[in-house]
C-alpha positions as CSV (number, residue, x, y, z in Angstrom):
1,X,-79.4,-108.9,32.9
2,X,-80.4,-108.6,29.3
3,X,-81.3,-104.6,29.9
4,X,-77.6,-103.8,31.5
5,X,-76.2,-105.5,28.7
6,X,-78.3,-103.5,26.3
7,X,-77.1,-100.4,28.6
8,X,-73.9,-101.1,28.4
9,X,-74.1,-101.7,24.4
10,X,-75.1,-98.6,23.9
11,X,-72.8,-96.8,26.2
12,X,-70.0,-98.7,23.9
13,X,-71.6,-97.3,20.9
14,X,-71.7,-93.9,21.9
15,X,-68.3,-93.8,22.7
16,X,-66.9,-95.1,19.9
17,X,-69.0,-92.6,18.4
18,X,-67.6,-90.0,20.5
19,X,-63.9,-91.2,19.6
20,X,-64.8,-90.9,15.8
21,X,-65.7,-88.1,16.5
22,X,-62.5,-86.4,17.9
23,X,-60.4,-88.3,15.9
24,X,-61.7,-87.0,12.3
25,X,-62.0,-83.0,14.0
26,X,-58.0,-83.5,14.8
27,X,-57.1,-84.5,11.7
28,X,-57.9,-80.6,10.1
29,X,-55.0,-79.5,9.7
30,X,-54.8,-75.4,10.9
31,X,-51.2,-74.8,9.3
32,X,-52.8,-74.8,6.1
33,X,-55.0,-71.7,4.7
34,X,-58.6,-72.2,4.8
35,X,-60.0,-73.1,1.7
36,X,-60.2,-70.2,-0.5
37,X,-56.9,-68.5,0.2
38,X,-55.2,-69.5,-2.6
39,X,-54.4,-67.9,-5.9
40,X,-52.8,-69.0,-8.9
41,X,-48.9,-67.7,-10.3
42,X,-47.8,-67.6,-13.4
43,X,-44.9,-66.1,-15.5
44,X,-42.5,-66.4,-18.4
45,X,-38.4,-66.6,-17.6
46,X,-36.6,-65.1,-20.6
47,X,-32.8,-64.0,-21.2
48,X,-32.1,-60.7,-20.2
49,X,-29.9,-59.9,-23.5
50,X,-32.0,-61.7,-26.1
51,X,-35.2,-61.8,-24.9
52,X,-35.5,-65.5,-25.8
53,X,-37.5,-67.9,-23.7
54,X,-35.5,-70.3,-20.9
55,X,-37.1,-73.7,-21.3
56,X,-36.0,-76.0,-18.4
57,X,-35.8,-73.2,-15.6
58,X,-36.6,-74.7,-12.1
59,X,-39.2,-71.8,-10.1
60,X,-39.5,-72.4,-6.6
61,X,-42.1,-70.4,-4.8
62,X,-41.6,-70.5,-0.5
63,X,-38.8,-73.5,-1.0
64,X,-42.2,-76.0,-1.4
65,X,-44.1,-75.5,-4.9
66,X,-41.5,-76.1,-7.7
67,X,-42.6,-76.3,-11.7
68,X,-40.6,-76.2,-14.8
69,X,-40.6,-74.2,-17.8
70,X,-41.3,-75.3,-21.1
71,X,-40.6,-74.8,-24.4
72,X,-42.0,-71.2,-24.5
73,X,-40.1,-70.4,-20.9
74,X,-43.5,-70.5,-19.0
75,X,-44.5,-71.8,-15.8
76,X,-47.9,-71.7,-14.1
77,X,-48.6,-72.7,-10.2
78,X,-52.8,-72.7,-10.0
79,X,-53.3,-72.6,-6.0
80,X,-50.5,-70.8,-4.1
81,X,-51.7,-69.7,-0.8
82,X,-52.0,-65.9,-0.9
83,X,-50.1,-63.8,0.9
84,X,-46.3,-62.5,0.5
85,X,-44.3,-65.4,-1.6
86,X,-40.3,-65.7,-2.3
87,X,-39.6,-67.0,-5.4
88,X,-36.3,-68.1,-7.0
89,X,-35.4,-69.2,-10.6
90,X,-32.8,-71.2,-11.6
91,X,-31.6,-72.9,-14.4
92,X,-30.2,-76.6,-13.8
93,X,-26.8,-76.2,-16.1
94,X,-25.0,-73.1,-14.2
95,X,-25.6,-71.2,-17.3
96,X,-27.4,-68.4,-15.7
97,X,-27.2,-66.4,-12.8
98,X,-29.6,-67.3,-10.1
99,X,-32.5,-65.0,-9.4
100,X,-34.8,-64.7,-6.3
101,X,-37.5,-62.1,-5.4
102,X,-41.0,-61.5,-3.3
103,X,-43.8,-60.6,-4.3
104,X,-47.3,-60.0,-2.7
105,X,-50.0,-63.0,-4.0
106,X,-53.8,-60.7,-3.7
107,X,-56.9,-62.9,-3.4
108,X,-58.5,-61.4,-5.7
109,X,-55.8,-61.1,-8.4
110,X,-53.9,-63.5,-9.9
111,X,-50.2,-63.2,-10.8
112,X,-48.2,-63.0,-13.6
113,X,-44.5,-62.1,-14.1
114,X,-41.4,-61.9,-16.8
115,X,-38.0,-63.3,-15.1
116,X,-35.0,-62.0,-17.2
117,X,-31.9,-63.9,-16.5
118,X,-28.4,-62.8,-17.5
119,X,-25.6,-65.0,-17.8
């Protein structure tokens, strides 16, 4: 009796094992890139006419990843997954004209870019 119970212990144990198992391998997510894949974005959005920095301008890259500038009008995003991006800038108080544009986010290359707004 002892040696089914032992048998049957161990059958238990191996598959809650076997559960683990499954249940941590499910939980990778495969709609994100694979580690790696990412690349960082950076830029400056400035008035058109005066060349002046914008500080509080909202940049949203692919509707998701959002930052705001500062003083100097600059904004940085360190791990954007690479690839094509849309990016829109706009400035909370209507006083400039929205602006949106793609770009192309290399692996190898980070990115860097001057917004000019106009009123």
């Amino acid at each position: 009796m002892r040696e089914e119970v032992r048998g049957l212990m161990r059958r238990v144990q191996l598959l809650a094992a076997l559960v683990a198992f499954v249940a941590l391998t499910a939980c990778n997510d495969g709609g994100l890139p694979p580690g790696g894949t990412y690349q960082s974005f950076s830029g400056v959005v400035v008035d058109a006419a005066t060349n002046q920095p914008i500080s509080g301008a909202l940049v949203t890259v692919d509707t998701v990843l959002t930052q705001t500038t500062d003083a100097s009008g600059k904004f940085a995003f360190d791990r954007v997954p690479v690839g094509d991006i849309d990016y829109q800038v706009t400035v909370p108080k209507d006083t400039y004209k929205p602006y949106s544009a793609s770009a192309h986010l290399a692996p190898d290359k980070p990115l860097s870019i001057t917004v000019s707004l106009t009123h």
